[in-house]
N, C-alpha and C positions, 0 to 999 in steps of 0.2 A: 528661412531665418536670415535676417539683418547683418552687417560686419559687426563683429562684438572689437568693442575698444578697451585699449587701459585708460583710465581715467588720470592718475597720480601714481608717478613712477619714482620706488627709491633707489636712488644709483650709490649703491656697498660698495663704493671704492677712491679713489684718488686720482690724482694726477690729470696727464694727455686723456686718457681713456675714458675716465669722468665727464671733462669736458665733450668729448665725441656723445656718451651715450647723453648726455645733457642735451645737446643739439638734437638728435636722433629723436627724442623722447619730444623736443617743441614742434620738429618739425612731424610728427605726429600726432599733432593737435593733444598730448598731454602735459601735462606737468612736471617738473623735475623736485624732485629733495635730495641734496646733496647731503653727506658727512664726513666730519673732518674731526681729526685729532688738532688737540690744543695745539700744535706745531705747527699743522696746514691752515689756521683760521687765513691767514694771509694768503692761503693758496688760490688760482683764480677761479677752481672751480666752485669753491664755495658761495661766489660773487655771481656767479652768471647763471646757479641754478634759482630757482622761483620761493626756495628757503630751503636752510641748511642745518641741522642740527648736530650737536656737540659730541661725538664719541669722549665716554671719561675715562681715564685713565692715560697714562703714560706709556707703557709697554704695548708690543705691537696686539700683544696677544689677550690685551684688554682692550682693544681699539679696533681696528682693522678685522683682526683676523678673530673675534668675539663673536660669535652670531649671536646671543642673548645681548649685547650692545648694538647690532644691525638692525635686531628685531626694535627694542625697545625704539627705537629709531622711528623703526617706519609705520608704528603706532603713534610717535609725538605728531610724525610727517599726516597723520590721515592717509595712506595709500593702500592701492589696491594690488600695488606689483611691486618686485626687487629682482634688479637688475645687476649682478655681482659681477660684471667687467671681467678683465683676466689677471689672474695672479688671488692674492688673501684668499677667499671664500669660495671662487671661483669653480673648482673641482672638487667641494669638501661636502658628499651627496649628505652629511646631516643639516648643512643651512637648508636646502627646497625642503628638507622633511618639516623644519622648524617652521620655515615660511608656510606650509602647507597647511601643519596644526593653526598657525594663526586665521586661516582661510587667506591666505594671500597668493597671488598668482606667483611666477618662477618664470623669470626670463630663460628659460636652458632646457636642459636634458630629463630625462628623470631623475632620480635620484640611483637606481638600478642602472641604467644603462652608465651613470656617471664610475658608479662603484665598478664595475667592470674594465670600462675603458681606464678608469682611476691609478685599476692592480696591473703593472704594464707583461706578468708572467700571466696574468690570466686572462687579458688583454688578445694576446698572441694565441692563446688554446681556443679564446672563443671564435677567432678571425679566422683561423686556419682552418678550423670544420666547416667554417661558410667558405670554404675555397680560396680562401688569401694568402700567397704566399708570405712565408715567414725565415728569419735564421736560426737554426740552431742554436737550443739554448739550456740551461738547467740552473733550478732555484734553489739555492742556500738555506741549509738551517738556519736558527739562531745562535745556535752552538757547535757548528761546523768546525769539527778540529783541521790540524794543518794538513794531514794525511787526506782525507775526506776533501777538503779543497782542491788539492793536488789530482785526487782522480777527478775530480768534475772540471776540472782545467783540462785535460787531457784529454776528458771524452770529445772538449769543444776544439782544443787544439790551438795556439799561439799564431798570432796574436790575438786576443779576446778582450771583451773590455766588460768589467764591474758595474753595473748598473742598479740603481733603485728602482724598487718595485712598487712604489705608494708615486710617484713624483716623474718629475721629467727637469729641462732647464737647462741641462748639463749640472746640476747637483747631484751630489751621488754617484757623479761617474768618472770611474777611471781604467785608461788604459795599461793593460799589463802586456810585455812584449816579451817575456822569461820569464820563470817560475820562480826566480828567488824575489819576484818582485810582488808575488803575487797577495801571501798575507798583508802585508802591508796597506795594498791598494785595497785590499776588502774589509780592511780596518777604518782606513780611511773614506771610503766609502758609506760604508755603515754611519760614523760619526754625522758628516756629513748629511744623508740623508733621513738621520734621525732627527738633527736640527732643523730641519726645510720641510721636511712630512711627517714630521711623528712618527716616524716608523722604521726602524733600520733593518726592514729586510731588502735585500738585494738576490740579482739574480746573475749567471756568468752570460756571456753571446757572443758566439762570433762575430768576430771584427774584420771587415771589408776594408782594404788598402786604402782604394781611391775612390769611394763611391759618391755620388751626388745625393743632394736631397731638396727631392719633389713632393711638393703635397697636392692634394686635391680636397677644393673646400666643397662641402655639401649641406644639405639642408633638407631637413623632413618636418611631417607636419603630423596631427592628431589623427590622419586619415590614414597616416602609414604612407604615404606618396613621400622618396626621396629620393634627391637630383644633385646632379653635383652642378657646381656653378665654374669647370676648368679648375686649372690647376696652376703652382707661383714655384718658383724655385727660390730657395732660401742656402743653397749651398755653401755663403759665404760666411764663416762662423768665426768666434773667434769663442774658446773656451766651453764648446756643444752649445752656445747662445748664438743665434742668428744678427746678420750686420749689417746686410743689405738682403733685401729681396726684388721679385721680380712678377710680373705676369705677363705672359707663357711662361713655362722654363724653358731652357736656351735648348737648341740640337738634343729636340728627342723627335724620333720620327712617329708618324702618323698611327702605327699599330701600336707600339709601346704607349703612348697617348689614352688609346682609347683606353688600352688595357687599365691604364693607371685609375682611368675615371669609373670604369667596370667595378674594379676592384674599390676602389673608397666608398661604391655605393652596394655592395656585397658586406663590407666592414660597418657599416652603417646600420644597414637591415638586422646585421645579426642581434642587435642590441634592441630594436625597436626605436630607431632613435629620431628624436624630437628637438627643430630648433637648429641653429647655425654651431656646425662643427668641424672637422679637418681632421682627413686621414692625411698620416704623413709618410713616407716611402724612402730607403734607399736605392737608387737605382745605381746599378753596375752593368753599365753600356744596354742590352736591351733586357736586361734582369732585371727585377726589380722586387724587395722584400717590403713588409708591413714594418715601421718602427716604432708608431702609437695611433691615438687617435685622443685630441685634445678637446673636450667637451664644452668648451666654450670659443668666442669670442676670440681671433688670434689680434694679435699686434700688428699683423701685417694683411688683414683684410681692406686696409685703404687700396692696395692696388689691384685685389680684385673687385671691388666698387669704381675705380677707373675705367678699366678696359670692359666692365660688362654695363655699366650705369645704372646697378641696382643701389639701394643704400639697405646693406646687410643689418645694419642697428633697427631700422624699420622693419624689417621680413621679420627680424627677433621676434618684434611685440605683436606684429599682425600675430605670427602664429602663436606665440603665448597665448593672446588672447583668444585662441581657440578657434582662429578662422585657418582653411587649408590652403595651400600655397595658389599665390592667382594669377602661377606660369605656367606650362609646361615644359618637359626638357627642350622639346624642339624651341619652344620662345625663346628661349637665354642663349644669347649671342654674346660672342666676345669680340673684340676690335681694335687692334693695333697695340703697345706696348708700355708696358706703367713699371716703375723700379722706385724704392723706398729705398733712403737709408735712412739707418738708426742714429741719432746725434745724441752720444751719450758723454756722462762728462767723468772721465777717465783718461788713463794716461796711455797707448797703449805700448811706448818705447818700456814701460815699465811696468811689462806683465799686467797692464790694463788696470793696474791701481787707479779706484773712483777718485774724482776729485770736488769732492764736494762745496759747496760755495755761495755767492750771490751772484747774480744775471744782473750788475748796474744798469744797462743798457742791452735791448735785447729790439733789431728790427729785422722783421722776420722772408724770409724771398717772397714774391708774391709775382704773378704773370699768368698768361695763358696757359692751362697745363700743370699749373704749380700748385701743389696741395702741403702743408702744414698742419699738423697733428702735435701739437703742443703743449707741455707742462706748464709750460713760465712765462713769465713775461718780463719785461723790466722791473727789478724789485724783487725778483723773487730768487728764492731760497733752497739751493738743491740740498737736502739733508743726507749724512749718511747712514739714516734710521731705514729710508727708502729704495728702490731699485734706481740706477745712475741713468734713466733713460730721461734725456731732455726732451727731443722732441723724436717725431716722423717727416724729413722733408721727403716727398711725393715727388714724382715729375713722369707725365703722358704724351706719349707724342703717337705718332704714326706707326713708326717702326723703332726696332729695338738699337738700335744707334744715336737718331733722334733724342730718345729719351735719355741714353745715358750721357749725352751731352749735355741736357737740357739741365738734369738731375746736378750736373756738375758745375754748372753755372749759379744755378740755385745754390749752392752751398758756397762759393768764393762770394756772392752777393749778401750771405748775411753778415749781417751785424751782433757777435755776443763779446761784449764786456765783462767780465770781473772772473769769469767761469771757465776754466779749460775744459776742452772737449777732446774728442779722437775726429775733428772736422779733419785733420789732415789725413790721419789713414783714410777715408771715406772716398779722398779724392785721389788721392791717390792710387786705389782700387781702381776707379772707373774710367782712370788716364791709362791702366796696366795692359799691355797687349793679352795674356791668357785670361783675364776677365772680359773684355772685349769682344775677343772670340768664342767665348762663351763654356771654354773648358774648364771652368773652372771647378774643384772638388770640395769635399768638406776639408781635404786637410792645408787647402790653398793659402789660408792666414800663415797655419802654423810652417811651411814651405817656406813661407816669405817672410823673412825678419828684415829686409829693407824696408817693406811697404810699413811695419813698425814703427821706424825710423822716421819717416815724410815727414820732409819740410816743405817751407819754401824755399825756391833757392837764394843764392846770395844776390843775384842781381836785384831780384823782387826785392829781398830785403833791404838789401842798399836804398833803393828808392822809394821803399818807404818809411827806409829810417827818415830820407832825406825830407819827405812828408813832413812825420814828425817835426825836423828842426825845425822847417822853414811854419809850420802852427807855435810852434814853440816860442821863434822868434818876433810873428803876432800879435802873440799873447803881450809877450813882452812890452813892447811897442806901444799895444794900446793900453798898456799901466803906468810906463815912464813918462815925465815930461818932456824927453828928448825924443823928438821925431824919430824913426828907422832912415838911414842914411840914404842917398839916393844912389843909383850903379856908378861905379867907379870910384866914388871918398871910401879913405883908407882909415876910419879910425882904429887905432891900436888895440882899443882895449874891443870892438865890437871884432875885429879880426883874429881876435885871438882866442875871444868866448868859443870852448867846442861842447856839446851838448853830447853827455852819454849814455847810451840807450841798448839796456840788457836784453834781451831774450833767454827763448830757451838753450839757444846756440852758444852767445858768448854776448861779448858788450861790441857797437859801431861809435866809435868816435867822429861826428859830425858838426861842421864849420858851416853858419849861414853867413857872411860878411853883412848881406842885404838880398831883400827879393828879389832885386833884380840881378843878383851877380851870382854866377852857379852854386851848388853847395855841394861842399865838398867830404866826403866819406877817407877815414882812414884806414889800408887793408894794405899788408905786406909790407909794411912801414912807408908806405907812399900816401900824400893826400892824391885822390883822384875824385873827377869831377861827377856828379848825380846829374843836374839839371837848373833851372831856375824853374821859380814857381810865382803864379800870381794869386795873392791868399786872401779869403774873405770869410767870418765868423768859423767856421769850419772845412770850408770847404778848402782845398788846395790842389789848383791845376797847374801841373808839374810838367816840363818841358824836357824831353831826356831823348838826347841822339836826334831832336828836329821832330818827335815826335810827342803829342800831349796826351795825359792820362787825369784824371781826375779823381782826386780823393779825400775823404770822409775823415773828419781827426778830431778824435774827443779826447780833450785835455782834463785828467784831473790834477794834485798835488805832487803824486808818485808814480802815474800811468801816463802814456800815450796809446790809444786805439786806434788802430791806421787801417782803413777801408779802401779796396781799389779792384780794377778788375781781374785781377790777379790774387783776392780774397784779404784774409787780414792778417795783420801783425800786431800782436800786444808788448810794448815796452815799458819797462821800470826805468824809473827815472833820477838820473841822477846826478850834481851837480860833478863839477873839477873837485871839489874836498871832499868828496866822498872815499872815502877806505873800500879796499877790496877786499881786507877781511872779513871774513865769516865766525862769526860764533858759534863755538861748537867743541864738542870732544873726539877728540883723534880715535879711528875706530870704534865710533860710536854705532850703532844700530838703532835708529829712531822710528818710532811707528808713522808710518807717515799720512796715514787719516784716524777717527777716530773709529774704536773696536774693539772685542775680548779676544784674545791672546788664546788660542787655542791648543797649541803645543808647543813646547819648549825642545828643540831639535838637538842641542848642543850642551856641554857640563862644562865648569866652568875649571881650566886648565885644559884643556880639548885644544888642539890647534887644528883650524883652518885654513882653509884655501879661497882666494878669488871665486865666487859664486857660490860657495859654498851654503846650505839652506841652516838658518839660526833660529827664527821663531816663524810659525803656522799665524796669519791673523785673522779674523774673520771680522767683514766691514762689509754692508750692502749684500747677504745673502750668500755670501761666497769665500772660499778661502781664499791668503794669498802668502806665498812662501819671501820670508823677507829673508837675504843674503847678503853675504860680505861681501865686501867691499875691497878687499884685499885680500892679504896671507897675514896671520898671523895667530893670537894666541890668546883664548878666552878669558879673560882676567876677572868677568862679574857678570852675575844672572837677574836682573832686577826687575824680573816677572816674572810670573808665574801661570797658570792654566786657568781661565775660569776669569784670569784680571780685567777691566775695563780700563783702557788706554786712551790716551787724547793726541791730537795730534803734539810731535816733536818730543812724546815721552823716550828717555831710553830705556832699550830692553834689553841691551846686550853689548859688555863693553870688549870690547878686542884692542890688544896692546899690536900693535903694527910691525911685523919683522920688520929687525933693522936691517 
């Protein structure tokens, strides 16, 4: 018998991932049909699939995550396959049933093995009898009184962590380190993953100090033949969400290795399982436990498609389509070192609050080695309806230094306008000595609240404030009648124009006289000199200490975008009469993206403290604890549980100890 193919493939999902299985799906001589909520019509993957059809509705859970809107879909589309990416449908084993009754093929798992690996308590019972080890653990009623928590806390022992049993993500889960903490986090928990899986049972686990986490990706076929393809390390997390990943993982020796690969293909078997999937492991030095197994598609398969040169979206549909795999294990080679990070647009100095937005300008790294896995482009629209992940920048090299140089170059070289990101923790990570040498843990984020903090430093920014002016003064130039002055004329009024230029930081006061005469930055109440610059439509090569840099400067009204090799700066712009004040209410509590108000933490007379936690919000799938700002004393509650919030609503007014 012949290779059996898909013919027209409908890709159930959105964003980066869309566009991957889109590619995947051409580059397998099929066809793509895209869909999209009336929000995403402008999304690019609607544009580059072969045709796209409309999901109706508004809500996610009439759109997205609808299988009877998926279905009806891939009947408008004529197809013979559906492809559900990762995240919505993904893991929900009644879409393949649905897609099944229509006679449609199922990019994935079965639906059995899905439902197994789905329940992560029973997940753990089925892997252990196949010989996988696992941690200590015990599953919660639904109505588990406090007593009844308390002994199942204790059979497992402190510190333990709350997990959902329907889901994964880091929803659903929380750490408990004492018992008076304990109802609470399994209240919170439950809520939690009753919104993200329908389902609020959770289960208790022991919890590992400092453990890593490896995974090992694998793949089986209708014939029952299943291989792994190596293994990534994802230990850099921030919130149980992964931030950067890897392939190899860093310092695991050679027998721990195999074992890991043994064992994901043991967790595999038990299910009968079919199609590209990922056991994932804690490992504690040469220990190593089962922590799930995720039935589709990861986010960070780009860089095991680097180091081994398979294209995992192709082996999907080959074996979909019912052909069995046409390696063997001894054929699949891996070679030399591939790291992703995640470019998501959030804040992370602020407990990783998204920031949702528009991409004006978006150019993306490109080089030997350099792979891009991308939602957006210029123009587009990161919503807070969706998950805050912008793009995958990629980077391959040789060896594992190589690459995280390479990876870090890649990231100071893009270009994104209008959109804040977590670019600076990213780089920050892979400049960090314990990332470097490879020790780095799951709880390595939360460790480090400087690497939150990354900026650039002040020289950088000096100099590209000084960027900035000297585009600024360009600008100017080629508006006015009156030439820019040539080096050495002193006029008055050009020498005393200073241009001021906000960040995250604070504001640079910057003096251009003329291009050719240095410009000059004010800091500690001293004017001190930048450089001179020679400037042309955008470009500006900046002269600083006898040495030249060159850089990228997009001007609009109220911005400066400053691009160099040293990565970018975005500045607000603003003349000498502009005011410093801020609008706003003293002790105010503002939601700072938009979202429904999940719990109300505080009454109103209550006095607080500096950090103290006010209102619970939920925005992009996740909660986030908003806090004072000060010390003082509740004066009004102007939400409530259940509310929908925009951004800069207040929700909580506090009178400010005098």
């Amino acid at each position: 018998m012949g290779e059996r193919r898909i013919r027209r493939l409908l890709v159930a999902n959105r964003g980066e991932i869309a566009r991957r299985i889109i590619r995947g799906a051409h580059d397998a001589g099929a066809e793509a049909v895209a869909v999209y909520a009336a929000d995403d019509a402008a999304s690019p993957h609607v544009g580059e699939a072969d045709m796209a059809v409309l999901l109706p509705g508004t809500a996610l859970s009439e759109t997205y995550l609808n299988p009877e809107a998926q279905l009806a879909a891939a009947r408008l589309g004529d197809v013979d396959a559906v492809h559900p990416g990762y995240g919505f449908l993904s893991e929900n084993p009644i879409f393949p049933e649905v897609c099944a009754a229509a006679g449609l093929t199922w990019v994935g798992p079965t639906p059995e093995s899905m439902r197994v690996m789905g329940h992560k308590a029973r997940a753990k019972e089925t892997v252990s009898a196949a010989g996988v080890p696992v941690l200590p653990s015990v599953v919660l009623g639904h109505t588990s009184t406090d007593v009844q928590l308390a002994a199942a806390a204790s059979s497992i022992g402190y510190p333990l962590l709350v997990k959902a049993s329907a889901g994964g993500g880091g929803r659903g889960m929380r750490l408990v380190t004492q018992a008076d903490e304990l109802v609470e986090a399994v209240a919170a928990a439950q809520r939690e993953a009753a919104a993200a899986f329908g389902s609020d049972e959770v289960f208790l686990e022991r919890f590992l100090l400092a453990p890593r986490h490896i995974e090992v990706q694998v793949i089986g076929d209708i014939e029952g033949n299943v291989l792994h393809l190596f293994d990534r390390e994802c230990s850099v997390q921030r919130r149980h969400q992964k931030v950067i990943e890897e392939a190899p993982a860093a310092l695991v020796d050679g027998n721990t290795r195999s074992s890991l690969w043994d064992a994901a293909i043991k967790a595999a078997l038990s299910v009968g399982y079919q199609g590209v999937g990922t056991v994932e492991f804690l490992v504690d030095g040469t220990d190593f436990y089962f922590l799930e197994m995720n039935t589709r598609l990861q986010v960070e398969h780009g860089v095991t498609e680097l180091v081994t040169g398979l294209d995992l979206v192709g082996l999907q549909l080959w074996v979909a389509a019912g052909n069995p795999l046409p390696f063997t294990q001894g054929q699949v080679v891996a070679t030399g070192h591939a790291i992703e990070a995640r470019l998501c647009a959030e804040r992370p100095r602020e407990d990783y609050q998204p920031t949702p937005g528009t991409a004006v300008h978006v150019r993306w790294p490109h080089g030997s080695g350099v792979r891009t896995d991308r939602a957006i482009e210029s123009g587009s629209t990161v919503s807070p309806a969706y998950d805050s992940l912008v793009a995958k920048v990629m980077a391959y090299a040789d060896g594992r230094p190589a690459a995280i140089a390479k990876l870090g170059r890649a990231l100071r070289n893009l270009e994104l306008d209008g959109l804040e990101t977590n670019r600076h923790l990213l780089e920050a990570v892979l400049e960090d000595d314990v990332f470097q040498s490879g020790e780095a843990g799951i709880n390595y984020l939360d460790e480090r609240p400087d690497l939150r903090q990354a900026r650039l430093d002040d020289v950088v920014r000096h100099r590209h404030g000084g960027a900035a002016a000297f585009a600024l003064l360009h600008s100017r130039s080629r508006r006015s009648l009156v030439p820019v002055p040539a080096a050495g004329w002193r006029n008055v009024g050009r020498a005393l124009h200073v241009d001021h230029l906000s960040d995250e930081v604070g504001t640079l006061s910057v003096r251009t006289p003329s291009p050719a005469d240095p410009a000059l930055v004010q800091g500690d109440g001293e004017w001190n000199e930048i450089g001179t610059a020679v400037t042309s439509d955008d470009i500006v090569d900046l002269t600083s200490a006898g040495v030249l840099r060159r850089y990228r400067v997009r001007l609009s009204p109220q911005w400066a975008f400053v691009n160099g090799p040293e990565g970018q700066s975005t500045f607000a712009l603003r003349t000498q009469d502009d005011s410093d004040d801020q609008d706003g209410t003293a002790g105010a509590c503002r939601a700072p993206l938009p979202g429904a108000i999940t719990k109300v933490l505080v009454s109103e007379g209550d006095t607080v403290s500096e950090g103290d936690g006010l209102v619970v919000l939920e925005a992009m799938k996740m909660e986030h604890t908003l806090r004072s700002g000060g010390a003082g004393t509740v004066t009004a509650i102007l939400c409530t549980p259940g509310q929908q919030v925009d951004v800069g609503d207040v929700l909580v007014a506090v009178e400010p100890t005098s």
